[in-house]
N, C-alpha and C positions, 0 to 999 in steps of 0.2 A: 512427455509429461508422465509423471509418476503417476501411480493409482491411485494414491493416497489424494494427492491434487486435483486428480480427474472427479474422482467421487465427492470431494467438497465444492464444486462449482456448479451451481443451477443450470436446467435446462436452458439452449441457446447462449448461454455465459461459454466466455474461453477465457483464457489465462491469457492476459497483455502481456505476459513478458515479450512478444516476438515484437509488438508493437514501440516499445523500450526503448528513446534515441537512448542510447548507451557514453555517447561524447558528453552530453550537459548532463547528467545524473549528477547530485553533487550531494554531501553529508557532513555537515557543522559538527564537530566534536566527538567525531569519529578515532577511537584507536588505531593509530595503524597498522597495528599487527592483528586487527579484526574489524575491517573494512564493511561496506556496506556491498559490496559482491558476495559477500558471505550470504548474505540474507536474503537477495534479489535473483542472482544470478542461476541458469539450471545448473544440476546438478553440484553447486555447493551447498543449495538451500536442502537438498536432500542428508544433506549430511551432518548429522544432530552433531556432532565434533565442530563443527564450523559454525563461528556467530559472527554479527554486526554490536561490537561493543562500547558503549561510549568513556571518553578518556575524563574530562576535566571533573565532573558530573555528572548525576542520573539524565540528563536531557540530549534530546538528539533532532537534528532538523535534517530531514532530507528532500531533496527536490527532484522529482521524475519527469523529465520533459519527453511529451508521446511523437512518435515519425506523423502521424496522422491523428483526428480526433475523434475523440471516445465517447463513448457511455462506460460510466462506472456501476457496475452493480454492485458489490463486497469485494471484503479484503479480507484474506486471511493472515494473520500475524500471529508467528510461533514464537512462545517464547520459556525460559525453565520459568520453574511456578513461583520464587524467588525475587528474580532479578529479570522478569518479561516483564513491560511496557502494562503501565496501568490504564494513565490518560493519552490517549491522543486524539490531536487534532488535525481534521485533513481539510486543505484551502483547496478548492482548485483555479486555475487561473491565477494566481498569485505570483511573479517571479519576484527572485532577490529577496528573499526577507531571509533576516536573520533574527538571534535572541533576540536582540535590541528591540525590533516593529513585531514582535510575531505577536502580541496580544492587542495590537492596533489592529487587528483587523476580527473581522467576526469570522469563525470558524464554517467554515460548509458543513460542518459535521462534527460531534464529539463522540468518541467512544467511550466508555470506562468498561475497563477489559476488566472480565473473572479469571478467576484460575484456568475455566473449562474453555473459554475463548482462547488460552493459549495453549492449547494441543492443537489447534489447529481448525477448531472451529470456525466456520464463515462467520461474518460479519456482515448482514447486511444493511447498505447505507441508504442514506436519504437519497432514494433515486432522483428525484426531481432536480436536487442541487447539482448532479455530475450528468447534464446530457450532452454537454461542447467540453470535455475536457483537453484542452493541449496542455499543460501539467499539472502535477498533482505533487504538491506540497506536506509532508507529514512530518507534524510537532510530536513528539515523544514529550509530553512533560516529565513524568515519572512514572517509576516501577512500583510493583505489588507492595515491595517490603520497607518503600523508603531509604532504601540505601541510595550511596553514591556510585553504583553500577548500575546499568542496562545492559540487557543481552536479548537479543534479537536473531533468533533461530531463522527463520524464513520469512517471507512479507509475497504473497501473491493476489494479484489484482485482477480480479472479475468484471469483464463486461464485455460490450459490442466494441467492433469501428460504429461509427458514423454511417459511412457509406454502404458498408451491410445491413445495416438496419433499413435505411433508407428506401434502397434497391428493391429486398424482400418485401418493406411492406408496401410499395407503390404496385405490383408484381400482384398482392393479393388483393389490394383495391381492383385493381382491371378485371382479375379472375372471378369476383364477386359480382361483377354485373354485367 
């Protein structure tokens, strides 16, 4: 984990990528010569040369499915000041949606990102909505400048397992009495 990464994530937060099933990850309207490992994956995400760009349009749907289930605390999403993601929306629990259903459903969360959210600033989300997440769904509507580009420098996801949460706090119920 880079420094820069380490220092944006709260106390008790890790970085889920280890958590990552990597086979079902999938990305609707993705370029292919600028993939969504660009943005996800270590040490691509570290390397401002490398983005997650979309092809037809400014919009982009990606689907994260976790090996185990999560709490999500923030997300942080890099992007140039330009052509980074303005609105997005994160489901979780949601599989299979595409353009078509993605506004049938209500959002777990909406961001509207600033300029300064894209350097790399946390974001933190409505914890309540992300405490069972096994995937996590993210609509890119559109970018800063309204063009018909996105670019998507890095995307890193803050939170617990489950089961460490769990553990830890049953651990300090007992030691409390």
């Amino acid at each position: 984990m880079s420094a820069e990464s380490a220092s944006a994530i709260q106390r008790n937060q890790v970085d889920l990528l280890d958590f990552i099933d990597w086979s079902g990850v999938e990305c609707l309207n993705q370029s292919t010569s600028h993939s969504v490992a660009n943005a996800l994956k270590q040490g691509y995400r570290e390397d401002d040369g490398l983005n997650l760009e979309s092809d037809a349009d400014e919009q982009l749907l990606l689907y994260i499915p976790f090996l185990q289930v999560i709490k999500l605390h923030s997300i942080v999403i890099k992007g140039p000041e330009e052509e980074g993601p303005k609105t997005v929306k994160l489901f979780s629990n949601k599989e299979h949606m595409g353009f078509s259903n993605v506004n049938d459903f209500p959002a777990s969360d909406t961001l509207d990102l600033s300029p300064k959210n894209l350097k790399g600033k946390p974001v933190v989300l409505k914890y309540v909505k992300f405490q069972n997440v096994r995937s996590l769904t993210i609509f890119i509507e559109d970018n800063q400048s309204g063009s018909e580009l996105t670019k998507v420098q890095k995307i890193v996801l803050c939170g617990t397992t489950v089961e460490t949460t769990d553990m830890k706090g049953l651990k300090k119920i007992e030691d409390g009495h």
